[in-house]
N, C-alpha and C positions, 0 to 999 in steps of 0.2 A: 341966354347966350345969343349973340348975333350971328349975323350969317357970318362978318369978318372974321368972327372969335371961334366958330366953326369952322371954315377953313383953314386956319392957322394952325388951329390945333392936331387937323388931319393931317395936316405937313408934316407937322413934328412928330405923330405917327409915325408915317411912311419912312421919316429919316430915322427913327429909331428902328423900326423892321429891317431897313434894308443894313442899316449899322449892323445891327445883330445878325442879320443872313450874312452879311461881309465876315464880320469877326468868324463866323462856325466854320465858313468855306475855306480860312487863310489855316482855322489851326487842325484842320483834317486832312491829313497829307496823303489820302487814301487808302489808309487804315496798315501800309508796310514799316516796315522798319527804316524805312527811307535808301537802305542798300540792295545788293540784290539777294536772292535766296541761295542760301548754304548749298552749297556744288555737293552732290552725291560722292561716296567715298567706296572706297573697297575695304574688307578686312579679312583675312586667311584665318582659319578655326582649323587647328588640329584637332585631331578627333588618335585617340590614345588607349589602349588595351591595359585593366590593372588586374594586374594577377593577385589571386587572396594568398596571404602567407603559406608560406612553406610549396607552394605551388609556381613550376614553372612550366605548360603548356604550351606546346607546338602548334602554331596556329596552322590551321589549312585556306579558312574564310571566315570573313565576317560580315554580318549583317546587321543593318539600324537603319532605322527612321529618324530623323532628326528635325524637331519641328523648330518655326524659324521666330524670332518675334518679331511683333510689329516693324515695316519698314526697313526690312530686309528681305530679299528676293534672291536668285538663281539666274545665269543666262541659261540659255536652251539651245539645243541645234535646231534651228529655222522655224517652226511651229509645234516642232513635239513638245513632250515632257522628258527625253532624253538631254543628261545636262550637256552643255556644250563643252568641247576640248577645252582641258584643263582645267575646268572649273574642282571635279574632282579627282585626285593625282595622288599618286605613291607619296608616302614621304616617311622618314624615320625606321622604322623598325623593317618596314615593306617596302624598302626603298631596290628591290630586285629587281625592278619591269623592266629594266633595258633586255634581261636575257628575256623574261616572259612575255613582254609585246611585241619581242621577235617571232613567237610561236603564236599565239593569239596577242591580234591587234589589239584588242579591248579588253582587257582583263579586270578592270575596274570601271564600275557601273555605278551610274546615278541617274535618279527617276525625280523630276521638280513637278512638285501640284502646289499649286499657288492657294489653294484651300482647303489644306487636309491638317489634321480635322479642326473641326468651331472655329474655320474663317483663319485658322495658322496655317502660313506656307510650309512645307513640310521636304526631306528628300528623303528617296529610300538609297541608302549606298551600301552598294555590294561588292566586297575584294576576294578574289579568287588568287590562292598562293599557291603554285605548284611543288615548291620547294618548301614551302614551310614558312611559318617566323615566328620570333619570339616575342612575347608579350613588351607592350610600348604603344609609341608613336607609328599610328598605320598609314593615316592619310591625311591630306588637307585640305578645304573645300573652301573655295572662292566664295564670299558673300558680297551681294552688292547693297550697299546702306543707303537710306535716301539722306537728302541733302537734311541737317537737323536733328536727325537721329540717335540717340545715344549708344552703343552695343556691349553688354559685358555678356560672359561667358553664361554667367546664372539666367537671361534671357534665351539661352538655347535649352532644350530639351531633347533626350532619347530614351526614345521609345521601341521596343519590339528590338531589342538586340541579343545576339546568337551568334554564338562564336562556334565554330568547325574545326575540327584534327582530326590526326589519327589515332588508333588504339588497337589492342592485340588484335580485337575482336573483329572490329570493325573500320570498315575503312575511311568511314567519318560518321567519327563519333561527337555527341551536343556536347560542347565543354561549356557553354555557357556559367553553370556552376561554382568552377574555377576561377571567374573572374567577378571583379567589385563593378559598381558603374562606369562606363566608359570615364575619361578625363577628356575638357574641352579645355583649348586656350587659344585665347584672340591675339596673333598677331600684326600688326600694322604697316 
């Protein structure tokens, strides 16, 4: 081969590399969807008391951990783990607080750990009922979803729940017994 027939050749080289560097660059649009990313959403989880047959118990309190799935989170008041106003709220059966946050401001508690347990965000919520109430819909807890996320109800878990009344005996008695698994339901 000649030096002409060597250079020539190296040309047509170079104009196919850089064709092909061209072509790779035009069809990688940066690796997105080309729009923007799915905006974060909110969704309301009732959380609901099921009483087992033939059982109708007085509730006094209830206690659960609710742990969160992937990609859903809690607000907080300013750097605690206490949740922020509203996130958790009367609703349904315990729908009393206007008399009872008259008397205690806070009567319903919520504790957010963004890693309880194996890396699942988790809340501890705790409802204090002075008057009582009947098995149902007790609260509702603000979730925040990230943008893309799917959420059904079967992605939430509770764990560590105990329900509280009264009884002849004692003046708060574990009814936990009385009752089946909570009920969750995602509203939008």
């Amino acid at each position: 081969m000649t030096l002409r027939g060597k250079r020539q050749a190296c040309r047509y080289l170079r104009h196919a590399v850089a064709a092909l560097l061209l072509a790779l660059l035009v069809s990688c649009g940066g690796g997105g969807s080309g729009g923007p990313a799915p905006a974060p959403t909110t969704v309301s989880l009732k959380l609901s008391t099921v009483a087992r047959a033939g059982e109708n118990p007085q509730i006094k309190g209830v206690t659960l951990t609710l742990l969160l799935p992937d990609g859903v989170t809690l607000k907080t008041a300013g750097s605690t783990r206490q949740t922020a106003d509203g996130v958790v709220r009367y609703s349904g059966a315990a729908a009393f607080s206007n008399l009872t946050s008259q008397l205690f401001p806070r009567p319903l508690f919520g504790n957010f750990s963004a890693a309880r347990p194996a890396g699942r965000g988790a809340v501890r919520v705790s409802i204090i009922g002075l008057a009582g109430f009947a098995p149902g819909e007790f609260a509702t807890v603000a979730c925040d979803v990230a943008g893309g996320t799917t959420v059904t109800e079967q992605g939430f878990q509770v764990v560590e729940f105990q329900v509280i009344g009264d009884s002849a005996t004692q003046l708060s008695a574990d009814l936990t017994d009385k009752f089946a698994a909570p009920k969750l339901e995602i509203t939008r």
